[in-house]
N, C-alpha and C positions, 0 to 999 in steps of 0.2 A: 504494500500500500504506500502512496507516496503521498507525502503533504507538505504543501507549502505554507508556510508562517510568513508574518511581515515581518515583528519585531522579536528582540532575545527572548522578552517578561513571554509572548504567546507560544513561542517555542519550546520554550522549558516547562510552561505547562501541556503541553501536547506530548513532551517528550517522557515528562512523568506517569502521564496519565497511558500513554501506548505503547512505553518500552518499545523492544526490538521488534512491535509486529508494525513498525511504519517507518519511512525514511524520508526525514526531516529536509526539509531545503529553507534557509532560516534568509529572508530578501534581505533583510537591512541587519550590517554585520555593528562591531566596534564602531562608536564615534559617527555613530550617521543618527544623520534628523529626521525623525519617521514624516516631520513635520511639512517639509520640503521634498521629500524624496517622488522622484518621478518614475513610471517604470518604463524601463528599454524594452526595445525589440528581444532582446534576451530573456528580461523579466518574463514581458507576455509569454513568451512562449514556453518557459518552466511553469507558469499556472494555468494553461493550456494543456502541459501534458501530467498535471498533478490530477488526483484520485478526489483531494479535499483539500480547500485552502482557507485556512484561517488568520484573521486578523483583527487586531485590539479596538477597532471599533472609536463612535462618539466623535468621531471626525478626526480620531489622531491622524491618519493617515489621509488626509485630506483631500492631495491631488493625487488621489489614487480612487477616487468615490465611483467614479463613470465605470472604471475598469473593476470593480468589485459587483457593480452592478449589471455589465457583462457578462463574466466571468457565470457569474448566480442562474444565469437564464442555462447555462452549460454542465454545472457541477456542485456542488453543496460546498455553500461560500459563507463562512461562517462567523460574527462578531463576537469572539472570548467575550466580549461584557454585556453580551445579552440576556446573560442571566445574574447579572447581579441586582439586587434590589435597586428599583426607579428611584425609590423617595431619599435613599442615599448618596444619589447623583450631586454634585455641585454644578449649579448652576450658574452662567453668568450671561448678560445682554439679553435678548429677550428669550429667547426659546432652546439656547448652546449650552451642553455640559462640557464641563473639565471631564478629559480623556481620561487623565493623570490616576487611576484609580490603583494603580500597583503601589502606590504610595503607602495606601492603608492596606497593610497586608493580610489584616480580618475581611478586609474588602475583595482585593482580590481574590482569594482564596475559594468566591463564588464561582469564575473562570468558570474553575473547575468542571462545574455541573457542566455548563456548554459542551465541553469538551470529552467529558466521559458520556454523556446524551447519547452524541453524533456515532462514538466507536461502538456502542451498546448498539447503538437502531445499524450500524453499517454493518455489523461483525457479530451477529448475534452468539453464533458459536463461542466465544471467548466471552460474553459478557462477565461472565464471573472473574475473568483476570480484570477486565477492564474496571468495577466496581473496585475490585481490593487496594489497586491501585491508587486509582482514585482517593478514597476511604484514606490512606496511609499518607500520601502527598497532602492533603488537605489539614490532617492533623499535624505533618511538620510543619505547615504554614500557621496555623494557631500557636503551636506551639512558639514559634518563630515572633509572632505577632505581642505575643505576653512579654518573650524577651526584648523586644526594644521598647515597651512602656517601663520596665523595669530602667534599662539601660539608661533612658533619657530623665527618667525621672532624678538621676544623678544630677544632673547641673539645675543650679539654682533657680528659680520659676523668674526673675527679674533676666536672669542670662538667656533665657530659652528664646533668643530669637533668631530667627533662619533668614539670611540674605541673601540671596542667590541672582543668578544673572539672566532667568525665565520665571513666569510664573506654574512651576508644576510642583511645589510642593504641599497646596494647599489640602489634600488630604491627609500629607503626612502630619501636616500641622492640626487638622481638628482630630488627629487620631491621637496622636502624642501629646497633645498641649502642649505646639510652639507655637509662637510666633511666627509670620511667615511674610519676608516682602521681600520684591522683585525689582529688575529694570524693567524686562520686555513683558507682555502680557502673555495668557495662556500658549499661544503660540508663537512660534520663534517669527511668524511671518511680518508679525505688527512691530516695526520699528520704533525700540522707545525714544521718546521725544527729552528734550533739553529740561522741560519743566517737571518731568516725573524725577530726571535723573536728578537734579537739582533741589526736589523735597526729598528723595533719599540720601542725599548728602545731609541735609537739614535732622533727619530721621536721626542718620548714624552717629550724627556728630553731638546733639543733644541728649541722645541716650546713653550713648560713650559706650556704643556694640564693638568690640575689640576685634571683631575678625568675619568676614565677610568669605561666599565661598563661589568661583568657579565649576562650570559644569563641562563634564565632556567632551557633550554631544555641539556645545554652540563655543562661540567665539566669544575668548576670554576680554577683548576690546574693548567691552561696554565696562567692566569689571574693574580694568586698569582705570579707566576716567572716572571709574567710583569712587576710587582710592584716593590718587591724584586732585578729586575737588574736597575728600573729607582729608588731608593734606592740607591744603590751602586755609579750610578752617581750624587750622592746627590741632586739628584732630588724625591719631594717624591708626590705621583700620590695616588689618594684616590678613592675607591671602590663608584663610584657614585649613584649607584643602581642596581636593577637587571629589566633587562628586560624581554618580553615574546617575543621571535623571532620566533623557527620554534612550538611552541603550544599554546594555553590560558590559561588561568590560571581555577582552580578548577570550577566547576559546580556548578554552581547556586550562584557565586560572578561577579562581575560588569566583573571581568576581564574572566569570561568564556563567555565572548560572544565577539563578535572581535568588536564591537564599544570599548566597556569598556575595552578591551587588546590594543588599539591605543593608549587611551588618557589616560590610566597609563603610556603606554611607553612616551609619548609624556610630559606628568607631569614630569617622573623622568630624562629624559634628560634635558629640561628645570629647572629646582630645581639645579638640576649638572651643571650647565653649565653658569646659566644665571653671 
């Protein structure tokens, strides 16, 4: 069985959930913006000759929507967060959810269903592997999910805020009780403007937030003029670490798999912060 994935967070649960009875083709590797990403004549034609393709859904993958809705008229095209609860969604603008749900890893953890569903109704024969699976993946993820409320609860409730260079953290922050602010908005697409960057400087400098953090996936640019204007108000903000927001980190290190992309990020905010 062959399945195509967009992102690392939907491959890893695909890949949990179906072990060795599927083979994985994961679109978007290390350090790519699910957000931007366009698909080539290559692409199309790996999810042309894929069995089931799944992807994260909620507009992450944005300018890929036409071609998912292609694809669906051809072979069972599936949204990982179609089964997580509605009324848990964040909302922002009139009618758009924040993608960003791997954030809250109680949250994602629903994925799952989606994805043990599909292999149950496709493979009925195996359903009972597919279930235990399932079943067993989900309780690391809880289990996973306990340990960073624990984790964050280390650094002091006045320290606990998150400043990063997109806005995709905000479920980690209503899951964790942090703080949570940005340059660019939900999407990498909306370029932040002079006056947001400029009440984040104001933000950082009167709270006196010691460390400020880089993401992956996007360009650290906006991050340095963050620094550089909380500088100027001689306030000076330190590069706390870099995190992995909208991808995983390299294949076949701890952080390519989304346990081990949680609890780095979750280590280098705590390290920063405590």
């Amino acid at each position: 069985m062959r399945a195509v994935c967009t992102t690392g967070m939907v491959a890893d649960v695909v890949r949990n959930v179906a072990g060795d009875r599927v083979e994985i083709r994961q679109l978007m590797g290390e350090g790519i913006d699910p957000h931007l990403f366009r698909a080539t004549p290559d692409v199309t034609a790996e999810m042309e000759a894929a069995d089931v393709i799944f992807y994260s859904g909620l507009h992450l993958e944005g300018r890929m929507a036409d071609l998912f809705e292609s694809m669906a008229e051809q072979k069972p095209t599936i949204a990982a967060t179609s089964t997580v609860r509605h009324d848990q969604l964040i909302t922002f603008g009139a009618d758009a959810h924040d993608p960003h749900v791997w954030f809250d890893v109680a949250l994602w953890s629903e994925t799952v269903e989606s994805v043990r569903r599909f292999f149950v109704e496709f493979d009925p024969a195996h359903a009972v592997d597919y279930d235990t699976r399932a079943a067993a993946y989900r309780k690391q993820l809880l289990a996973l999910d306990a340990e960073c409320r624990a984790r964050l609860a280390e650094i002091p409730k006045a320290s606990r805020v998150l400043v990063t260079a997109h806005d995709a953290f905000h479920y980690f922050g209503r899951a964790y009780d942090v703080e949570v602010r940005a340059i660019q908005g939900v999407s990498t697409e909306a370029e932040a403007g002079l006056k947001e960057l400029n009440e984040l400087v104001e933000f950082i400098t009167s709270h006196k937030i010691k460390a400020v953090f880089i993401e992956t996936s996007v360009s650290d640019r906006n991050m340095k003029s963050l620094s550089d204007g909380c500088a100027a108000h001689g306030h000076k903000v330190s590069i706390g670490g870099e995190l992995f927001s909208d991808s995983m980190g390299k294949s076949g290190t701890p952080e390519g798999t989304y346990i081990g992309m949680v609890r780095h990020n979750v280590d280098v905010i705590v390290k920063a912060l405590q």
